[in-house]
C-alpha positions in Angstrom: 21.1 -7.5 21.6 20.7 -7.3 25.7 23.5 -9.9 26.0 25.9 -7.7 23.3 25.2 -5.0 25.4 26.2 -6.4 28.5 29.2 -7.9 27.3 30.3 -4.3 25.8 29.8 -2.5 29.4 27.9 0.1 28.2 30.8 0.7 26.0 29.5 1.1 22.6 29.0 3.9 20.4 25.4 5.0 20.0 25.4 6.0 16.7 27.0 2.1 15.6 24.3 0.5 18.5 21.4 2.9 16.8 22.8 1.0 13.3 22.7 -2.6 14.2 19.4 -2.4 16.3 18.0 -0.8 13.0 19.7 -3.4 10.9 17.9 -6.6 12.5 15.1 -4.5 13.2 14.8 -4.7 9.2 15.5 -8.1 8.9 12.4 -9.5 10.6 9.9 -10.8 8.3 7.0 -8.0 7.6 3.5 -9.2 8.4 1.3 -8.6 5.4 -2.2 -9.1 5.3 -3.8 -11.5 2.5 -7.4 -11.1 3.2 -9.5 -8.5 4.4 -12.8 -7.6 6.4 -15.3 -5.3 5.0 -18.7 -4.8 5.6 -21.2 -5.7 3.3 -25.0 -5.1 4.7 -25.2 -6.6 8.1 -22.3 -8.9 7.9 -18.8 -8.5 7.3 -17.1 -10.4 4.5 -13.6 -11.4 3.9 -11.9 -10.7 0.8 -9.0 -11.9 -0.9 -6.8 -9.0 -1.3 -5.3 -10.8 -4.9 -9.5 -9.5 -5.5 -9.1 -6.3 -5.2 -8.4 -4.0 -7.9 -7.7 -0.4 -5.8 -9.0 1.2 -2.8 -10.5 4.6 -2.7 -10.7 7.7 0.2 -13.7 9.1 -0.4 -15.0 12.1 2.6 -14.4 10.2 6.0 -15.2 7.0 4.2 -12.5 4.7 2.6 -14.3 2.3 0.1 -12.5 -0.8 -1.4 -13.3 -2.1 -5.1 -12.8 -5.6 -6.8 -12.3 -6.6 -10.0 -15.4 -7.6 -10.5 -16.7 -4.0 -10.1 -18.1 -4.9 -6.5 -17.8 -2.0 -3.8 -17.3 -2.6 -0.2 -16.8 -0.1 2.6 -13.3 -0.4 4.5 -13.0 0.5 8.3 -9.3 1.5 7.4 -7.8 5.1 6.2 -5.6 4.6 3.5 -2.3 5.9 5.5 -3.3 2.4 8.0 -4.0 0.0 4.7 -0.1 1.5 2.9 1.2 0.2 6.0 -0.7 -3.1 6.5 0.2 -4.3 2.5 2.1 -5.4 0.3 4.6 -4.1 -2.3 1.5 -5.2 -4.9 -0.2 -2.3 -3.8 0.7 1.3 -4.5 -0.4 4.5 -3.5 -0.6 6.8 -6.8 -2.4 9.8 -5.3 -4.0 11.0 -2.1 -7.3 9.5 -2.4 -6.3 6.2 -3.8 -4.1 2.9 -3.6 -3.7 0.9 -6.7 -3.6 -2.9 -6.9 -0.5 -3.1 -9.3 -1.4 -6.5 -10.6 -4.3 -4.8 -12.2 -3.3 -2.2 -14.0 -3.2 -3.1 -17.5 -2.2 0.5 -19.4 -0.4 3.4 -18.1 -0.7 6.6 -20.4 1.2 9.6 -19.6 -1.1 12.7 -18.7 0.2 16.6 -17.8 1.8 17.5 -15.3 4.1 15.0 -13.9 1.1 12.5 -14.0 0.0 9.0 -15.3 -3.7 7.8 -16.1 -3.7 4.3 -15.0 -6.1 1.9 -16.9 -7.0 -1.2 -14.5 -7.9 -4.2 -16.1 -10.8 -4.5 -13.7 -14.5 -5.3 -15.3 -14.9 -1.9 -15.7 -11.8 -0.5 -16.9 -11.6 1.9 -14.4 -9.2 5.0 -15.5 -7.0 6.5 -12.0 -5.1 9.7 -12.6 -2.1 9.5 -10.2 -1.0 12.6 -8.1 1.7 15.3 -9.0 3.2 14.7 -5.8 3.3 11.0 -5.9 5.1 11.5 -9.9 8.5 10.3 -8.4 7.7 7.1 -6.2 5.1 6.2 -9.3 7.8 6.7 -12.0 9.9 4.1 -10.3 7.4 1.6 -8.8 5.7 1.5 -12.7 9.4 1.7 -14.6 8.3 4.7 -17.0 
């Protein structure tokens, strides 16, 4: 990119230079985290995030929950952990990001809403947001 630049003389076009940057800028491979670290008791425990059936804001707190009904406090707000994962993970409302591996029934509810049913040891029943209705339509194919 420097050595473009230097060649051109200063001469290109911002709005075309503002293009390409953004262009390889998307092409470099995303770093997505596979495990993470969450306290349990005294110690902190890695988990597999293949695990992990959703992950919940709850006051200040932001708790994460497996499939095996185990809960685990999470040092990270949900806006950090949307950025740090993968495309199997989806946030459906303000206070939660689903695992979409897990979900094993999607029912529509009022509203411009879905009640997702996670095939977690619990069956655990989410109620996406009005506001997320668009991005959850698509992600979920309904």
């Amino acid at each position: 990119i420097n050595k473009l630049q230097h060649f051109a003389g200063g001469n290109i076009n911002n709005e075309i230079w503002n293009n390409f940057e953004s262009l390889i800028t998307g092409l470099k491979p995303r770093k997505e985290i596979t495990t993470l670290s969450v306290k349990n008791g005294t110690k902190f425990t890695l988990l597999q995030l293949a695990d992990v059936a959703y992950f919940e804001a709850y006051d200040k707190y932001t708790f994460v929950y497996t499939v095996t009904a185990q809960k685990f406090f999470c040092d990270y707000m949900l806006a950090v952990l949307e950025e740090k994962l993968s495309d199997d993970f989806v946030r459906v409302q303000k206070s939660y990001i689903v695992n979409k591996r897990k979900i094993a029934e999607i029912h529509k509810y009022s509203n411009n809403r879905f009640t997702l049913v996670l095939n977690d040891k619990d069956f655990t029943r989410i109620v996406t947001g009005p506001s997320y209705f668009n991005t959850n339509k698509e992600v979920f194919e309904v």
